[in-house]
C-alpha positions in Angstrom: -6.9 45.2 -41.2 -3.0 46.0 -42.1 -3.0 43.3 -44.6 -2.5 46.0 -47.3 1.1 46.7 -44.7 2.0 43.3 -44.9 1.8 43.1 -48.3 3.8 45.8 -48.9 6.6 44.5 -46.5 6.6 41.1 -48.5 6.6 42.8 -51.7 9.8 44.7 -50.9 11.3 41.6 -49.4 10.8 40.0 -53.0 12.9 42.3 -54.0 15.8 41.9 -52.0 15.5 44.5 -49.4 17.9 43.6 -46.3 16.7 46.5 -44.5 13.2 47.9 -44.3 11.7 50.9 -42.2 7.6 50.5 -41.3 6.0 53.0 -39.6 3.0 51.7 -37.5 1.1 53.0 -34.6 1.2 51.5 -30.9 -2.2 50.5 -30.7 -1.5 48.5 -34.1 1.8 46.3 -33.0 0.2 43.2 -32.1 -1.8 43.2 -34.6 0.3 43.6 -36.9 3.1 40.9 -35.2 0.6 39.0 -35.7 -0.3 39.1 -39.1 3.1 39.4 -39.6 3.9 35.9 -38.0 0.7 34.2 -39.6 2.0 35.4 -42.8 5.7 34.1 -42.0 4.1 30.4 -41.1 2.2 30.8 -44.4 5.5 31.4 -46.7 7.4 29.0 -44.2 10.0 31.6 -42.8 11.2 32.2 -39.8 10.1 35.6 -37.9 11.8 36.8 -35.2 11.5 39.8 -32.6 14.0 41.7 -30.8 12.9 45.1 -28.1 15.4 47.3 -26.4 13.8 47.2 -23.3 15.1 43.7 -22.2 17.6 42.8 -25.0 15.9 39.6 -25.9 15.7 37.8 -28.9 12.3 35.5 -29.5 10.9 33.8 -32.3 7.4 34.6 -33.4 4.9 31.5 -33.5 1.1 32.2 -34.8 -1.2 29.7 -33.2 -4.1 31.1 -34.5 -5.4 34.1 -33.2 -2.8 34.0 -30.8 0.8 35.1 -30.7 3.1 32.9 -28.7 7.2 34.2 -28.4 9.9 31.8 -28.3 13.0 32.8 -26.4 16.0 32.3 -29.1 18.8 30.4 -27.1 21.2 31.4 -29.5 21.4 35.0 -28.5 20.8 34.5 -25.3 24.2 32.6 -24.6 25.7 35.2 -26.8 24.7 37.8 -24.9 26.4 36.5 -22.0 29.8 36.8 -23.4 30.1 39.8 -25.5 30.0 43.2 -23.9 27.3 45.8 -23.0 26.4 47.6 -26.7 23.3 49.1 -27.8 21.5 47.2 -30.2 24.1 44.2 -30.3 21.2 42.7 -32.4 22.1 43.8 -35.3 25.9 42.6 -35.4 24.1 39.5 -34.1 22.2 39.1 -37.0 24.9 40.1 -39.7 26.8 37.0 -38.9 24.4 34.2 -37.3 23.1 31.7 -39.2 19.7 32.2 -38.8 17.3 33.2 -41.4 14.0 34.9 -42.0 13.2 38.0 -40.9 14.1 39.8 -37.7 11.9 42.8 -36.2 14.0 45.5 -34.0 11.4 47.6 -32.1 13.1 51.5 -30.6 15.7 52.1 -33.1 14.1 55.5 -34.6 15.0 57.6 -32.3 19.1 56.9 -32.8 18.8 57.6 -36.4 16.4 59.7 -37.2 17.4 64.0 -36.7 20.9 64.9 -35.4 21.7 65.9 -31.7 24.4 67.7 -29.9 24.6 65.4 -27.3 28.1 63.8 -27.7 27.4 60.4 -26.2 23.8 59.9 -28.1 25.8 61.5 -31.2 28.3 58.5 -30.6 25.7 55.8 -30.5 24.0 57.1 -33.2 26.8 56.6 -36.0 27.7 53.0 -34.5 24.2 51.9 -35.0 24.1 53.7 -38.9 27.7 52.1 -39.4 25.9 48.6 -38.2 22.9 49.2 -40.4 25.5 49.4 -43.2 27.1 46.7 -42.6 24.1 44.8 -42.3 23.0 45.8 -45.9 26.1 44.7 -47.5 26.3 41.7 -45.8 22.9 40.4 -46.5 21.7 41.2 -49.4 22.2 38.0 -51.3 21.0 36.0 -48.1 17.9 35.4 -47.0 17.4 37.7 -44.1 15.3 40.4 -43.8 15.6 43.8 -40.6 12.2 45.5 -40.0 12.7 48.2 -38.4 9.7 49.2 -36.7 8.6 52.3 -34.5 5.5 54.8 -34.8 7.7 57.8 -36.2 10.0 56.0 -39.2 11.7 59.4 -39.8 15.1 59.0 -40.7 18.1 61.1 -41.3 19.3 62.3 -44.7 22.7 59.7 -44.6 20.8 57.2 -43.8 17.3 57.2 -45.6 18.1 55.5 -48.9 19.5 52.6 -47.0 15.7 51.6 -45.9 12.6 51.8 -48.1 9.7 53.4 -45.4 6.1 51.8 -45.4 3.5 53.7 -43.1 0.9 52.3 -42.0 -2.3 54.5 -43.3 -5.7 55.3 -40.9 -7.9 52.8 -42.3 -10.6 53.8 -44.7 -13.9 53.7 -44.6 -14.6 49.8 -46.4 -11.7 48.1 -44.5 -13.6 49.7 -41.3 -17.2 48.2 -42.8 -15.0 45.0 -43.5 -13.8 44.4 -39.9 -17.0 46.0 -38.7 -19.1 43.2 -40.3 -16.4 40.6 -39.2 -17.4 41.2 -35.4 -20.8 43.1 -35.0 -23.9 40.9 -34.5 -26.2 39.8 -37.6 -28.5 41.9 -36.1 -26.9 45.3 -37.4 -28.0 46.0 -40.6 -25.5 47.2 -43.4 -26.9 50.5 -43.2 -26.0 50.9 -39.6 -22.7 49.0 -40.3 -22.0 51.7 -42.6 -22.9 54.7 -40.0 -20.6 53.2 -37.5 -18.1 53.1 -39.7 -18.2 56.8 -41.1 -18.2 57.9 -37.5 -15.0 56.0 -36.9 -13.0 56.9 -39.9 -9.7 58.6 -38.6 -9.2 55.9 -35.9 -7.3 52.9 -36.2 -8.9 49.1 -36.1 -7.7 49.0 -32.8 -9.4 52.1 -31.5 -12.6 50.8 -33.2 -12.1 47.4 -31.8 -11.6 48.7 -27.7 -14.4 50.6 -27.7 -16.6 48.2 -29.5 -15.8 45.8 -26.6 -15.8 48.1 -23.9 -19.5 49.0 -25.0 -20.5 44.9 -25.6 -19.1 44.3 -21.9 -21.0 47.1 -20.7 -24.6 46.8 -22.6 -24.6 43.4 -24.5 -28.0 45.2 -26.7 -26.2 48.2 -28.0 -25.6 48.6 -31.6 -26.7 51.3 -34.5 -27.3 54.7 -33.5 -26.0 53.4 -29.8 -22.6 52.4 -30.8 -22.5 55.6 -33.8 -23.0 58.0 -30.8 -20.2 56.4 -28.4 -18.3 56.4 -31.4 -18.1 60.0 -32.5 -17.6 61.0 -28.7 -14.7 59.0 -28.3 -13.4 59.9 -31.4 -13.5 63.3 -30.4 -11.4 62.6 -27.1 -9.2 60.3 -28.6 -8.0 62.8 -31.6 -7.6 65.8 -28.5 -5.4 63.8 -26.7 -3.5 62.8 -29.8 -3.7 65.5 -31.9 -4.5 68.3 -29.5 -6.9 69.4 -31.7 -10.8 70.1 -31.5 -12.9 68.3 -33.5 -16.2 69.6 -33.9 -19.8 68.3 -35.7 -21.4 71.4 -37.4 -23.8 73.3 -35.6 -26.2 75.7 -35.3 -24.8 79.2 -34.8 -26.1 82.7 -35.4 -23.8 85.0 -37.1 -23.9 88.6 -37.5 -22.8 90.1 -40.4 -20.2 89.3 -42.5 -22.5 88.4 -45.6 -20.1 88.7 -48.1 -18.5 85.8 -46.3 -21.4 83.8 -45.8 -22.1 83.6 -49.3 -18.8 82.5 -50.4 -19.3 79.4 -47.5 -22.4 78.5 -49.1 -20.3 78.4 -53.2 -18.0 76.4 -51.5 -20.9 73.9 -50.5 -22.1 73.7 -54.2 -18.5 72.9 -54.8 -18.5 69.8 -53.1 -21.5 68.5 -55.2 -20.7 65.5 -57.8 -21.9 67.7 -60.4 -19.3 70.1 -59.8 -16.5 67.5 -59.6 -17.8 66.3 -63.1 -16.6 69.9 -64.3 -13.2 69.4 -62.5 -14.5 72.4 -60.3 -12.7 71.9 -56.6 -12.6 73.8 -53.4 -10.3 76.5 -53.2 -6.6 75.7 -51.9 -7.3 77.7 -48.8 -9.1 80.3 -47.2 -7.2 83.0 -45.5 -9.2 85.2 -42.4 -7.1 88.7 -41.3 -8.1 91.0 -38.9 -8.0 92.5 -35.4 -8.5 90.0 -32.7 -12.0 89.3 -31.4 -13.2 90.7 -34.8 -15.2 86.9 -35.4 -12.3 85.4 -37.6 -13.0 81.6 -35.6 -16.6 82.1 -35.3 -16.6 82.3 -38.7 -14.8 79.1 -39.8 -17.3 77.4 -37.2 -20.2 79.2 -39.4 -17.9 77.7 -42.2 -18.5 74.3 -41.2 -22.6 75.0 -40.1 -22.5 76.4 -44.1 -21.7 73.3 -45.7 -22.2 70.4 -43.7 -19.2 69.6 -42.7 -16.9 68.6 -39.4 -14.4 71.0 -38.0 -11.0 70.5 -36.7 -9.6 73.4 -34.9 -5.5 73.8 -34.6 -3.7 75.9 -33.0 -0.7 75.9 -35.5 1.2 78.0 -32.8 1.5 74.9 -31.0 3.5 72.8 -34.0 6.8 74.9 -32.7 6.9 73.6 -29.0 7.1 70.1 -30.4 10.6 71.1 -31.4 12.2 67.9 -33.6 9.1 66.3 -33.7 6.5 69.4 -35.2 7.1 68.0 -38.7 6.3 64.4 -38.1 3.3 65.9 -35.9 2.2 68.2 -39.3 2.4 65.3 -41.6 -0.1 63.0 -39.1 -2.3 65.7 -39.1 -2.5 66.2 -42.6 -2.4 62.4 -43.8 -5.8 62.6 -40.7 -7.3 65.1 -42.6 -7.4 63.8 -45.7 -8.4 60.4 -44.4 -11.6 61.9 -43.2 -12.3 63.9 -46.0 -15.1 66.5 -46.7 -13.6 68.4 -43.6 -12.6 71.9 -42.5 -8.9 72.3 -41.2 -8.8 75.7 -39.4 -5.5 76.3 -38.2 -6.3 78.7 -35.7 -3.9 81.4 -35.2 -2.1 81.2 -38.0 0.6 83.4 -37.7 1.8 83.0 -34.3 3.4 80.6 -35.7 5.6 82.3 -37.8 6.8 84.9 -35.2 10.3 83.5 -34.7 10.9 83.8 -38.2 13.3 80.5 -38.2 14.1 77.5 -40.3 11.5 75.4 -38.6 8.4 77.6 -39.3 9.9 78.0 -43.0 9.7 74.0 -43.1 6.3 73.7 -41.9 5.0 76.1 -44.1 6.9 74.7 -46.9 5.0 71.1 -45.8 1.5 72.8 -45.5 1.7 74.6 -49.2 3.3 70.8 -50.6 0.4 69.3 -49.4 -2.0 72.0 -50.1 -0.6 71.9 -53.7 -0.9 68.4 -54.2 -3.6 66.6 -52.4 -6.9 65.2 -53.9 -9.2 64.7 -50.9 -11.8 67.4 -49.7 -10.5 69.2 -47.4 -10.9 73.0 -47.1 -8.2 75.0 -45.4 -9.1 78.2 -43.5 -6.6 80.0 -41.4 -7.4 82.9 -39.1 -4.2 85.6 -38.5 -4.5 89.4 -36.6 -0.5 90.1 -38.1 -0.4 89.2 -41.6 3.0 90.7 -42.3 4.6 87.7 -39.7 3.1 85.2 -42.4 5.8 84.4 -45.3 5.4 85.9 -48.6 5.2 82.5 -49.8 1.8 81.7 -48.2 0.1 84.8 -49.1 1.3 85.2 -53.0 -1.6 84.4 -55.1 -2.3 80.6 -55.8 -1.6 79.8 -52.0 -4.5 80.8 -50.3 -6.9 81.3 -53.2 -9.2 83.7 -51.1 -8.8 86.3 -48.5 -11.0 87.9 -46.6 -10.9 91.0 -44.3 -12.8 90.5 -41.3 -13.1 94.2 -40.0 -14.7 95.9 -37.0 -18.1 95.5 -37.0 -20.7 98.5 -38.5 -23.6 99.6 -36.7 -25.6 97.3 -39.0 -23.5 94.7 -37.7 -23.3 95.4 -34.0 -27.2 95.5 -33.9 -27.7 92.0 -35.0 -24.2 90.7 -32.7 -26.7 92.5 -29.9 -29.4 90.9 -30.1 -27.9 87.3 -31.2 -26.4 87.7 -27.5 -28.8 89.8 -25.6 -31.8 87.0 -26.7 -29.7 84.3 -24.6 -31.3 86.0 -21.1 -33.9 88.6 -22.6 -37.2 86.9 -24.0 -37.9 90.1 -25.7 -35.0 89.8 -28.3 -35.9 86.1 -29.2 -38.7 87.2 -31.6 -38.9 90.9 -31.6 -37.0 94.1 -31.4 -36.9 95.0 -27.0 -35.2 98.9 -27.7 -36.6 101.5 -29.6 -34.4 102.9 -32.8 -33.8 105.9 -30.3 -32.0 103.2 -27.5 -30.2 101.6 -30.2 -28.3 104.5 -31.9 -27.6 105.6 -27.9 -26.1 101.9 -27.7 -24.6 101.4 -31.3 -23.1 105.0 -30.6 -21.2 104.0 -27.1 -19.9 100.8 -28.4 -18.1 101.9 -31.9 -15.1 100.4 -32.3 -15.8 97.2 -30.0 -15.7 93.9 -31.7 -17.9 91.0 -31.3 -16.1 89.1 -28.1 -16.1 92.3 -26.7 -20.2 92.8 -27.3 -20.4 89.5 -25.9 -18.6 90.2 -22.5 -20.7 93.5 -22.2 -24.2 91.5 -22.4 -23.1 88.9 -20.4 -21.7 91.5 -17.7 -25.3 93.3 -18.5 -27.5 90.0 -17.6 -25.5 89.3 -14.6 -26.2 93.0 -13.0 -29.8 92.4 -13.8 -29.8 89.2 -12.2 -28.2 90.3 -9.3 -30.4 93.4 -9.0 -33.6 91.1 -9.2 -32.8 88.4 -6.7 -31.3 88.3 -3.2 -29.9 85.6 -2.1 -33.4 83.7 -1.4 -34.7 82.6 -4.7 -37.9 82.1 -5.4 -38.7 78.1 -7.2 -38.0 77.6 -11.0 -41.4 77.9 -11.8 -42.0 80.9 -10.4 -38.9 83.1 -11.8 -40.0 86.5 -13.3 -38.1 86.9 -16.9 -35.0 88.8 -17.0 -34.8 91.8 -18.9 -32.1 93.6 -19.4 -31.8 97.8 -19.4 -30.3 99.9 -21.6 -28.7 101.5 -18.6 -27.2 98.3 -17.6 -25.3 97.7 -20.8 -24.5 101.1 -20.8 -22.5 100.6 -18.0 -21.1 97.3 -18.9 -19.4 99.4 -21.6 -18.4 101.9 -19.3 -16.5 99.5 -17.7 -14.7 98.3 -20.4 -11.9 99.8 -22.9 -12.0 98.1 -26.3 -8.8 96.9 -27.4 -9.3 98.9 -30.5 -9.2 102.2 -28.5 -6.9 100.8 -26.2 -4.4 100.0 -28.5 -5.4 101.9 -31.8 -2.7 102.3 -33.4 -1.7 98.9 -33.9 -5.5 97.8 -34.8 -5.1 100.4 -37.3 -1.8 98.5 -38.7 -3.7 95.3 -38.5 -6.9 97.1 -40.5 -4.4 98.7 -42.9 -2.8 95.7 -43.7 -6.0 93.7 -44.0 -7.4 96.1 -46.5 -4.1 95.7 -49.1 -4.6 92.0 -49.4 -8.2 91.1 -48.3 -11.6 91.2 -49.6 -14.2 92.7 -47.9 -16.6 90.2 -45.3 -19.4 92.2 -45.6 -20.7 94.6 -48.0 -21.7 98.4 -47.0 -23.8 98.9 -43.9 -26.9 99.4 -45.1 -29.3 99.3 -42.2 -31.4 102.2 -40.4 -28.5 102.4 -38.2 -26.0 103.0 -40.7 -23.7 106.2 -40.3 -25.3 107.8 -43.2 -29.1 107.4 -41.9 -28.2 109.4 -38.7 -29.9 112.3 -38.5 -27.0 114.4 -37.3 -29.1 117.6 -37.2 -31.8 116.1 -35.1 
């Protein structure tokens, strides 16, 4: 399935490239070894392989779908007589007669970004001298260096010695392609192509372990079987590579924030073919500001419910722990993203990230807007920050992120409908009807200004477990014979009590945060216009 590589790699060969640089993953190397060595026998040349780990030199021999390795006596009894360098292969292959094309595995990491370390420093520019010496040697010969590794980043003095080829995430008809290649006769095209939209963002070898994981488990399943097993693993494999969430959209209540809401739902018309015949697209990004806890990552999960859509969930905080590597981790994520297509990248804390105010953060943001700017797939940005002045000026000047919304402390309005979304998970009476009178609610609405929706969420959920407790000893009675719960006024009351909202507790720099919010943001939601509203309150009564 990285035919499309190989051709690349032989096109560039054509054209008299001594040195190379191909980017491909770990699950993909034998597979693409191999298709490397069948293609080799094809063309009659000679494919070797050389790894750091035990300094050996072997030919590559395709006997069909198998990949045998010849030991190379040559270097061998070289080896034994010159002395201990790194990657002696390469002055090896400047002078030997041997010809075709020679793979060296682990040589990224000595010349891709600088170190202070004097020894690796050291190694580093006698490798880069050898690479140069290499490419003037051979260019009119007929030998070819791949160098191969998953991160082909290379330093500034030494990129323009090696074209780079990456190896893309396969799309969606090479996976149908390979899928129809090994699944049964018995699995219709239509299922074929189900399987394969569930496993777009994984490579062909992904696919292929889990494909015959399930047959040695459960020779029968296939379809919706295989779709389902799919999508799960999917989901673990791109947290543990990625370390992101990746979520299906679901079914979520949201309170408030209709303003919002109805921008989510333009953006879903915007996805349509008819609006793509218009050259009407999604907007560049979507930028969410506000206090903490005010519903800024519910909302990008309503996002997704809205139109249809999968969710990915960064924490962009996270890219500057990975230090050297945060840029190469950026780019995967992005060149994911648009893979998938038709998906929501919610970068989730955005400005954490920019705290340190350094070069690095400056380079990642400069990345994000580059692709933001230039890419052509589907994929909506939203991004979710409580300090708007730590984000550069850069990503907030108009064009960036084409809308921004304020997502504010909740009205009454607003606070009665986050009540009973929460208070109807335990209380029956909320599920299909109103369980206070107006005269409870204002009393309620009234004790808990100022708290934001995680916070109404802790004090119902604080609330049902005092009624719980009140209600049963430690014997409890069968399932089927458990009274419903309801829960008191008096025992949210005093949930509240026992809580200080971070917007009391620390108002002044809320206030900051709302200030700030309300200079660059739109408005979520439009005026509070419920019987609960400050202006329907009967203050004389």
């Amino acid at each position: 399935m990285n035919t499309g590589l190989i051709e690349q790699v032989f096109e560039l060969i054509k054209l008299n490239n001594p040195l190379i640089a191909v980017e491909s993953p770990l699950q993909e190397r034998l597979r693409f070894l191999t298709n490397l060595a069948r293609m080799c026998a094809y063309q009659n040349i000679n494919c070797y392989l050389w790894t750091l780990e035990d300094d050996h030199l072997h030919q590559l021999l395709c006997n069909g779908q198998d990949l045998n390795l010849l030991p190379v006596a040559e270097y061998q009894a070289n080896a034994k007589n010159r002395r201990e360098d790194y990657f002696e292969i390469l002055r090896f292959w400047k002078t030997t007669h041997l010809e075709g094309i020679l793979i060296v595995e682990g040589i990224f990491p000595w010349i891709g970004t600088g170190t202070s370390d004097p020894d690796f420093f050291l190694t580093s520019e006698w490798i880069k001298s050898a690479l140069i010496n290499l490419k003037l040697y051979n260019t009119s010969s007929n030998k070819t260096a791949l160098l191969l590794g998953s991160n082909a980043s290379l330093s500034s003095d030494i990129a323009a010695l090696a074209p780079t080829i990456v190896q893309q995430l396969p799309t969606e008809e090479e996976i149908s392609d390979y899928l129809a290649s090994i699944l049964s006769t018995e699995v219709s095209e239509e299922e074929i192509k189900e399987i394969a939209q569930a496993s777009v963002g994984m490579y062909i070898a992904d696919i292929e372990f889990l494909i015959k994981s399930v047959s040695r488990l459960d020779s029968e399943s296939h379809g919706q079987e295989l779709v389902k097993k799919l999508s799960a693993y999917k989901i673990n494999l791109l947290k543990r590579v990625y370390n992101i969430e990746f979520l299906q959209p679901v079914t979520i209540a949201v309170g408030g924030l209709e303003l919002m809401q109805e921008a989510f739902k333009k953006y879903k018309r915007l996805l349509s073919p008819l609006a793509r015949a218009y050259n009407l697209r999604l907007p560049k990004g979507v930028l969410l500001i506000g206090p903490p806890g005010t519903g800024k990552s519910h909302s990008a999960k309503a996002c997704s419910q809205q139109m249809g859509i999968p969710l990915m969930i960064v924490e962009w905080g996270n890219f500057r722990s990975y230090g050297n590597m945060a840029e190469y981790k950026l780019k995967k994520l992005l060149a994911l993203a648009d893979r998938i297509n038709r998906i929501i990248l919610y970068f989730d804390d955005f400005d954490k990230g920019f705290a340190g105010d350094d070069d690095l953060s400056r380079r990642l943001a400069g990345m994000l807007l580059t692709w933001m700017q230039e890419r052509t797939s589907d994929v909506l940005i939203i991004a979710s920050a409580n300090n708007i002045e730590w984000l550069p000026p850069e990503l907030t000047r108009s064009g960036r992120f084409d809308d921004i919304f304020k997502v504010d402390l909740p009205n009454n309005g607003e606070r009665h409908s986050i009540f009973k979304i929460h208070l109807a998970r335990f209380d029956y009476r909320f599920r299909d009807r109103d369980g206070f009178s107006d005269e409870e609610w204002r009393r309620l609405l009234k004790a808990t200004h100022r708290c934001v929706g995680a916070e109404i969420q802790a004090i119902v959920e604080r609330a049902a477990i005092s009624t719980f407790c009140l209600m049963f000893t430690d014997d409890v009675p069968p399932m089927g014979e458990l009274p419903p719960l309801e829960i008191r006024l008096e025992a949210l009351l005093s949930a509240r009590n026992n809580m200080n909202p971070l917007a009391i507790r620390e108002a002044e720099r809320i206030e900051g945060m709302r200030n700030k919010a309300d200079l660059q943001g739109l408005p979520s939601s439009p005026l509070d216009s419920s019987v609960y509203s400050v202006g329907n309150v009967n203050i004389f009564g």
